[in-house]
Every structure is written in structure tokens, then in C-alpha cells.
C-alpha angles and dihedrals in degrees: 000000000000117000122221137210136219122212116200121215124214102188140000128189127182107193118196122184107247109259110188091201126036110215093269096054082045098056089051089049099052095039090055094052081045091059095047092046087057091044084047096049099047084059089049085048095054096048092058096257105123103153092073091066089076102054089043090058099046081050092067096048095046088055089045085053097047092049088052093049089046085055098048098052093045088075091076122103152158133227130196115195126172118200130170082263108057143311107273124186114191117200118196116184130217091260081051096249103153121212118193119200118187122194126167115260095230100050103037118096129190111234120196116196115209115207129209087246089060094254125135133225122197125209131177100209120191121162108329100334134097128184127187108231119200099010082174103051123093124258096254085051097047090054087048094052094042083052091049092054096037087061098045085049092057089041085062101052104043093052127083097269109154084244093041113116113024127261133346117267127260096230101050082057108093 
């Protein structure tokens, strides 16, 4: 008989970047400023005034590549997850490259940076290291998220978790 063990976790984040158009609303979108260009065009064309068809033309390419790159790198992402174990954050990149960075529950603190411009920076610091977490979120959404870890952290530390609460004490040493 095998035993098996249940880890609890305390907190699990999957963070996305934000994306305005999936890649269907995107093709619509380019195919109807496609449609204008070319109404657009046949009037140019008629006036005499060929060399804009060119440009028009490379304006709706460069649109159909902005909105492909948007998309690709819209299949990054980031995910926080606390276990009774550690505090893992995994980081998978756009070209789906993943990342993992481990840091012990008791000794790891949120930091949130506050700029000038109003703007908020998160960092999960643990001796020594800092890494930044949701570099594509807004700022609103960074601070929520800080505020999300931050909570889970004092969870953490505050249940009865076997690592919870320092060290023993002296006098109970004998």
C-alpha cells in the first residue's frame, strides 16, 4: 500500500497579459479597414493618384502584423502558486519558454514600488533576490495582485503550518 500525499494550496494566481481583440474580432477588423482601403483606392485610382495604393496597402499589413504579434505575445503568462512547500512563481514566455522560481514562504516579502507617475511595481524579495511578478498588468491590477500574495503569505504564516512560526522556543528545549 502506497501512501499519498496531499499538498494544500494556499493560493494560486494565473496571471495573462490583457489582449482588446481575440484573433477572430481582429480579423473583422482588419478585413473591414481592408475594404475601405480598397474602396478608398479605386477612388485614388480614378483621380489619377496611383502611388497611394501602395502605402494603403502596406497600412493594412502593417496593422495585420501588429495585431499577430499582439497575439503572440499575448500567450505569455505568469503563475503564482503557495503550497505548504514553498512559493513558486512560474514564468512562460510567449515563445513558451517557462521559467520556475522557488522562494521559502516564511522569509519571502511582497514589495510594491510606487513611481512618481503613479504607477506600481511588485516584487516578491527573499534573501537577496528579488523578482518582478505581472510586468503586463496595469497598475491597479499589480497592487491587487501584491495585496492577494501578501494575504496568502500571512495566511501562511499564521496557520499551523509545521514551518509556521519561527523558530522553537529555547525553553521548551531541554
Amino acid at each position: 500500500m502506497r501512501a499519498s500525499s496531499v499538498a494544500i494550496v494556499l493560493l494560486d494566481l494565473t496571471l495573462t497579459p490583457n489582449r482588446s481583440l481575440d484573433r477572430r474580432h481582429a480579423r473583422w477588423l482588419i478585413g473591414a479597414v481592408g475594404a475601405i482601403f480598397f474602396l478608398g483606392g479605386l477612388r485614388f485610382l480614378a483621380l489619377g493618384a496611383w502611388p497611394i495604393l501602395p502605402f494603403m496597402a502596406a497600412d493594412v499589413a502593417l496593422l495585420w502584423w501588429a495585431f499577430r504579434a499582439s497575439n503572440a505575445a499575448g500567450r505569455g503568462h505568469e503563475r503564482v502558486v503557495l503550497d505548504a512547500d514553498a512559493l513558486t512563481l512560474h514564468r512562460v514566455s510567449a515563445q513558451g519558454a517557462t521559467r520556475r522560481f522557488g522562494f521559502e514562504p516564511l522569509w519571502t516579502r511582497v514589495q510594491v514600488e510606487e513611481t512618481p507617475l503613479g504607477d506600481a511595481h511588485v516584487f516578491l524579495a527573499a534573501r537577496g533576490r528579488r523578482v518582478r511578478v505581472g510586468s503586463f498588468l496595469s497598475a491597479p491590477e499589480r497592487r491587487e495582485v501584491g495585496e492577494a500574495i501578501s494575504a496568502a503569505l500571512a495566511r501562511y504564516r499564521d496557520s499551523g503550518s509545521p514551518y509556521a512560526g519561527g523558530n522553537p522556543s529555547t525553553s521548551s528545549i531541554v
